[in-house]
Wavefront OBJ file of the C-alpha trace (Angstrom):
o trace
v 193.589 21.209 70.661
v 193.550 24.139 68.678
v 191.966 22.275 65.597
v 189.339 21.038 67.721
v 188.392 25.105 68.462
v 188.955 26.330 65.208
v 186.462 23.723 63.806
v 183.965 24.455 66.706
v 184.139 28.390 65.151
v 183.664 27.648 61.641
v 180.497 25.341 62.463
v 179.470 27.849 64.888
v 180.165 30.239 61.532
v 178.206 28.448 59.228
v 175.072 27.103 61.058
v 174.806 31.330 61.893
v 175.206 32.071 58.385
v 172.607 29.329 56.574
v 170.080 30.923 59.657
v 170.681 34.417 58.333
v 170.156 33.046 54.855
v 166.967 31.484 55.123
v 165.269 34.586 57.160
v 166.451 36.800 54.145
v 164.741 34.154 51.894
v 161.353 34.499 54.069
v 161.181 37.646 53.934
v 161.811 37.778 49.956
v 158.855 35.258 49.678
v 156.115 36.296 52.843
v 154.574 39.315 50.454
v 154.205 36.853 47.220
v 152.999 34.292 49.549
v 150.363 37.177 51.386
v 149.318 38.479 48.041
v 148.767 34.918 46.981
v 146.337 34.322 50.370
v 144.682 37.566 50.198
v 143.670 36.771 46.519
v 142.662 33.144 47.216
v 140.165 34.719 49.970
v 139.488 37.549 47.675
v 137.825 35.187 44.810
v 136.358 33.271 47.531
v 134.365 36.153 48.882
v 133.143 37.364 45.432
v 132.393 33.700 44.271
v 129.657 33.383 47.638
v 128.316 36.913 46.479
v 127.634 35.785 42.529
v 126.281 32.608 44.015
v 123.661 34.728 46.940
v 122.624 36.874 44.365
v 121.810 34.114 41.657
v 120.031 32.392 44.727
v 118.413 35.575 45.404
v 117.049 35.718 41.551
v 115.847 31.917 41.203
v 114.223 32.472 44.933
v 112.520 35.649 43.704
v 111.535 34.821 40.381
v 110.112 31.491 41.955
v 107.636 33.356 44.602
v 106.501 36.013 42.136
v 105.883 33.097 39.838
v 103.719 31.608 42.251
v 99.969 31.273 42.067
v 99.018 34.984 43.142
v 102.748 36.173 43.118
v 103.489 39.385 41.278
v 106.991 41.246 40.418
v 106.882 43.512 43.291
v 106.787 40.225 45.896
v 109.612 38.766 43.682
v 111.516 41.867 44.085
v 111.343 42.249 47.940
v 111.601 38.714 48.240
v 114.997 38.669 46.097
v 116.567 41.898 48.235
v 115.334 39.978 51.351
v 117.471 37.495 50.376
v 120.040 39.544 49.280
v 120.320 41.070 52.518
v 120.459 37.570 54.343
v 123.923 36.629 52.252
v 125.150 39.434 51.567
v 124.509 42.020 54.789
v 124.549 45.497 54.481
v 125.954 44.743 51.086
v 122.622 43.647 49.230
v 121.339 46.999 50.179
v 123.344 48.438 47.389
v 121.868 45.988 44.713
v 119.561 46.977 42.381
v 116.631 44.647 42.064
v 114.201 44.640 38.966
v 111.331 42.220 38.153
v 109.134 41.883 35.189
v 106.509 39.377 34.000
v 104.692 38.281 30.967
v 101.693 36.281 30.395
v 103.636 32.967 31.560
v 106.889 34.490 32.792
v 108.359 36.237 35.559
v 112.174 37.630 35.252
v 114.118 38.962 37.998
v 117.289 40.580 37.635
v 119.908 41.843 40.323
v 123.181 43.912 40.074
v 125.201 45.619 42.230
v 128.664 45.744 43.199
v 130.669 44.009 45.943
v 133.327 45.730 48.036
v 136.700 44.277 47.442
v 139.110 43.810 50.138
v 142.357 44.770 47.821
v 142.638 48.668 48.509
v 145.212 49.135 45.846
v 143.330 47.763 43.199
v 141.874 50.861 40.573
v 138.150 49.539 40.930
v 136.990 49.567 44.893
v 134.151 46.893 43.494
v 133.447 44.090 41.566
v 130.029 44.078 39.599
v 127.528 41.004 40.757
v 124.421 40.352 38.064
v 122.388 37.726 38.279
v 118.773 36.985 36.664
v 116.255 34.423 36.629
v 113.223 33.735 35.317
v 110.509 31.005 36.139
v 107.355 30.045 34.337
v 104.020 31.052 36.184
v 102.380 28.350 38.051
v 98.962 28.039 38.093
v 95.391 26.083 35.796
v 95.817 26.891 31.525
v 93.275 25.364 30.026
v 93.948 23.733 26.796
v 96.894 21.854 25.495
l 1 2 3 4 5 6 7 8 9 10 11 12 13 14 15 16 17 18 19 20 21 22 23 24 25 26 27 28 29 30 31 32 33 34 35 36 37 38 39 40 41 42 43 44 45 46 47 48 49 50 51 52 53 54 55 56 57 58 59 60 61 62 63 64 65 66 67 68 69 70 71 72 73 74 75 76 77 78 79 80 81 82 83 84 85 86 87 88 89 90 91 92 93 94 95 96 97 98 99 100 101 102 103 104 105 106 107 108 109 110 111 112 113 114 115 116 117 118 119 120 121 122 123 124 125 126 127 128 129 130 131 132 133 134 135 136 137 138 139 140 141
């Protein structure tokens, strides 16, 4: 009888013990795993903003390239859309557009908030340009 209880204890002992063990090993591995999320949402938030502002570029540069567009439509147009992606965000982007004789360029740059506080830089710079060949009659070849 008494080998019967003394075996019951040490189970008890040892099933208690591996459940200690393994919370001690989650909380070793929750803040790599945490850091590991927060980054994987981090680069996903900054990849969308590149990708609004080069959007924001090609869709500027293409109405200012338009028939009787000119740089300062391409410009409003690109913060427009800038605005639309990004929020209050695209307010803080610079927006610049220039044209040639059968070109129209847009650039935009600004920086985008990052959600890592203890990083040194608070922001990540976004540039993106474009440029699109003005539509419209040439004569000749």
């Amino acid at each position: 009888m008494k080998s019967a209880v003394s075996k019951r204890l040490r189970r008890g002992r040892l099933a208690g013990g591996e459940a200690g063990e393994s919370m001690v090993e989650f909380a070793l591995v929750l803040p790599l795993l945490l850091m590991v999320l927060i980054g994987v949402v981090q680069f996903g938030l900054v990849y969308h903003a590149q990708n609004v502002a080069t959007t924001a570029a090609q869709e500027g540069a293409r109405l200012g390239a338009a028939e009787d567009g000119d740089p300062t439509i391409a410009e409003g147009r690109t913060l427009d859309v800038l605005r639309s992606g990004l929020g209050s965000v695209g307010d803080g982007f610079d927006v610049s557009a220039s044209e040639s004789e059968e070109w129209v360029t847009v650039n935009a740059s600004g920086g985008y908030p990052l959600i890592i506080p203890w990083l040194g830089s608070q922001t990540i710079s976004i540039d993106a340009a474009a440029e699109m060949r003005k539509e419209g009659f040439r004569s000749g070849p």
